[in-house]
Each structure stands twice: as C-alpha cells, then as structure tokens.
C-alpha positions in Angstrom: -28.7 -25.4 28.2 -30.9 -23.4 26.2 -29.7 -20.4 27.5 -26.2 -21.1 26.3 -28.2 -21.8 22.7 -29.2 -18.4 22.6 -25.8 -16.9 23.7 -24.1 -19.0 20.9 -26.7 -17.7 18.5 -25.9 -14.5 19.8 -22.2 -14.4 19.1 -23.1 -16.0 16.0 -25.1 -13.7 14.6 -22.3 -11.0 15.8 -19.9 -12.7 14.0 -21.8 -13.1 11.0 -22.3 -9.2 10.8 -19.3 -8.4 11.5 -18.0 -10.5 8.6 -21.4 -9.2 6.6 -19.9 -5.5 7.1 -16.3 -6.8 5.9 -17.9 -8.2 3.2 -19.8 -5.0 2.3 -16.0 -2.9 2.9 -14.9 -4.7 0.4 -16.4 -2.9 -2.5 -15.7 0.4 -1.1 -11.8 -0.6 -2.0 -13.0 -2.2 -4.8 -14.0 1.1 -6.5 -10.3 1.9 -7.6 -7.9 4.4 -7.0 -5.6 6.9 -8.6 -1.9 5.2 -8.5 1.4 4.5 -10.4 1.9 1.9 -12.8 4.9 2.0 -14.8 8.1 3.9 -14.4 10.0 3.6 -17.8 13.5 5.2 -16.1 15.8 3.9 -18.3 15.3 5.4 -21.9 16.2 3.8 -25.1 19.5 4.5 -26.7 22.5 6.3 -25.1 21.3 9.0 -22.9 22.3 12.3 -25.4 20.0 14.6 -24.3 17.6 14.9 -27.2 13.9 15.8 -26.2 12.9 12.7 -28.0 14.9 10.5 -25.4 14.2 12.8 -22.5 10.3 12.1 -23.6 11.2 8.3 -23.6 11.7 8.4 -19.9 8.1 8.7 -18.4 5.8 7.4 -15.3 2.1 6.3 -16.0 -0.9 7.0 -13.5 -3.9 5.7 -13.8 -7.6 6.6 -12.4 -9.5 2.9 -11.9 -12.2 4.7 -10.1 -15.3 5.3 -11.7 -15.5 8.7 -11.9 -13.0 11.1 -13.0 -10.3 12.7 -10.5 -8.9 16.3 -10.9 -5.3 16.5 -10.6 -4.8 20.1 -10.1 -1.8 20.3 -8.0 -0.7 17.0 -7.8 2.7 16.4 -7.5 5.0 14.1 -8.9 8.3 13.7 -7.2 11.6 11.3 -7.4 13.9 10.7 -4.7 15.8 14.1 -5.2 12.9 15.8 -5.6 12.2 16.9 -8.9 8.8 17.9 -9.1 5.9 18.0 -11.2 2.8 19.6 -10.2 -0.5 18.5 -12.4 -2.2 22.4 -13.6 -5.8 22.1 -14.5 -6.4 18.4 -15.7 -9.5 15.7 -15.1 -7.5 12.2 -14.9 -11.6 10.1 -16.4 -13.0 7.2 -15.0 -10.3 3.9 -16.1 -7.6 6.6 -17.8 -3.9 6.4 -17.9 -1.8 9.5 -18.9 2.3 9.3 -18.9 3.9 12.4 -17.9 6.7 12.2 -20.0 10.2 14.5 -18.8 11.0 16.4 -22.0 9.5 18.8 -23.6 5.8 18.5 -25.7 1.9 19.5 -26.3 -0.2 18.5 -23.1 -3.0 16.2 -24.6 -5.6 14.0 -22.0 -3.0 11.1 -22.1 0.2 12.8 -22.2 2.1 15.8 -19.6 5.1 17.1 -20.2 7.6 18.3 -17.5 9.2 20.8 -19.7 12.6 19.4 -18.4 16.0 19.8 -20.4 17.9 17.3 -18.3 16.8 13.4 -17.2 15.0 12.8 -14.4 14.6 9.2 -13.2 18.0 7.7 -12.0 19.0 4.7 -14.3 20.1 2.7 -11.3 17.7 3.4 -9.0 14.7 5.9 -7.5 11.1 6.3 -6.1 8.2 8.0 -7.5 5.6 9.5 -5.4 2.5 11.1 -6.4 1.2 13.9 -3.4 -1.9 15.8 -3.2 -2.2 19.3 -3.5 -2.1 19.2 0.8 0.9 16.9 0.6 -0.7 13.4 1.4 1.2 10.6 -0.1 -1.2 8.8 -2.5 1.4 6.2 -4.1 4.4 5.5 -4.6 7.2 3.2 -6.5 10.6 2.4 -6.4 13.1 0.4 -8.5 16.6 -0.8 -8.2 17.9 -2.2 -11.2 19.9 -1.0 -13.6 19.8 -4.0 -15.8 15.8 -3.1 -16.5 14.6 0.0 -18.3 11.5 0.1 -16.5 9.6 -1.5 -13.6 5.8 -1.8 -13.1 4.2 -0.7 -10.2 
C-alpha cells in the first residue's frame, strides 16, 4: 500500500508540473501580438471617388506586445489581392496605426496606400496581414453589407 502512495504522489506531482508549465505558457501568449482590429470597409456617403472618402475606408493594426515591431515589408492584402506592403516603419509597444486607401502624409498612426480606386468590398472581404516571408499573421473577414465596418 505504501508503494502505491508514492506512485500516486508521483503522478501527482507530474501532473502538477505539467499544469505548473501551462500555467507559466500562459504569459508567454499573454505578452500580445501584432493583429487586426477594425476594418471600416464601407465609407461614409456615396462612394464618389474623392480622396477624402477613399481615406474613410481604412483597416487598424495594433502592436499589444511590449516592445515595438518593425513592419518593413508587411503586407496588407484583401481577397483580390490588393496589396500594401509597410516600407520602413516601427509599429511601438500598445500602438494602433490605420492604413487608410487614399492618398496622404505617412505619420506613426496613419499609412496611406496611395490608391485612386476603393479597396475593401462593401459586401464582403478578408484582410490579411503577411510577413515579409509570407507567413500569415492575422486575418479578418466580414459579410455584411448592412454594416460599414466590423471589428476584428
């Protein structure tokens, strides 16, 4: 009998490190990511064209790691693959920047795809954001046309 104590003290303790080491994963996933969170696809007003409702149609990333994450050839893509590859840009620690489709000035929060025509479908679409060797990091879809935007 008390050598079947010790085995079940044995598995016990087993178990309880392998749930300890679970426990201590946890934080590593904890520490954040770099991933979508809005798609505004469906911008304001009739769709005419103008840069200022092309720049109302936009996709926000944000960085909750702790540290900040270069971007440099990133790619952002839609479902018929309209691309837009990050240049030389630090997303910080906790920042959000919305690469808008128009035209405008690059600034820390906002990109600009330089784009004279509309890029997110109003019905429906993913957005996928790729690093510079191609692995998928996120992505989002939608498919609604009743909303104007959907949060990832």
């Amino acid at each position: 009998m008390r050598h079947h104590t010790k085995a079940a003290a044995a598995a016990a303790l087993a178990i309880a490190t392998t749930v300890g080491g679970l426990v201590t994963a946890a934080p590593a996933s904890a520490a954040g990511s770099v991933h979508l969170t809005k798609i505004y696809y469906n911008s304001p007003g009739n769709d005419n064209g103008s840069n200022a409702s092309l720049n109302a149609e936009w996709v926000q990333i944000k960085n909750s790691t702790s540290r900040a994450v270069s971007l440099k050839g990133w790619k952002l893509t839609d479902a018929s693959r309209h691309t837009y590859t990050f240049g030389t840009y630090s997303l910080g620690a906790g920042k959000t920047v919305t690469v808008h489709t128009g035209k405008g000035r690059d600034t820390a929060a906002h990109r600009y795809q330089n784009s004279r025509a509309y890029v997110w479908n109003n019905t429906k679409d993913t957005a996928t954001l790729k690093k510079p060797s191609g692995a998928r990091v996120d992505s989002c879809g939608y498919n609604n046309a009743r909303r104007a935007f959907v949060n990832c």
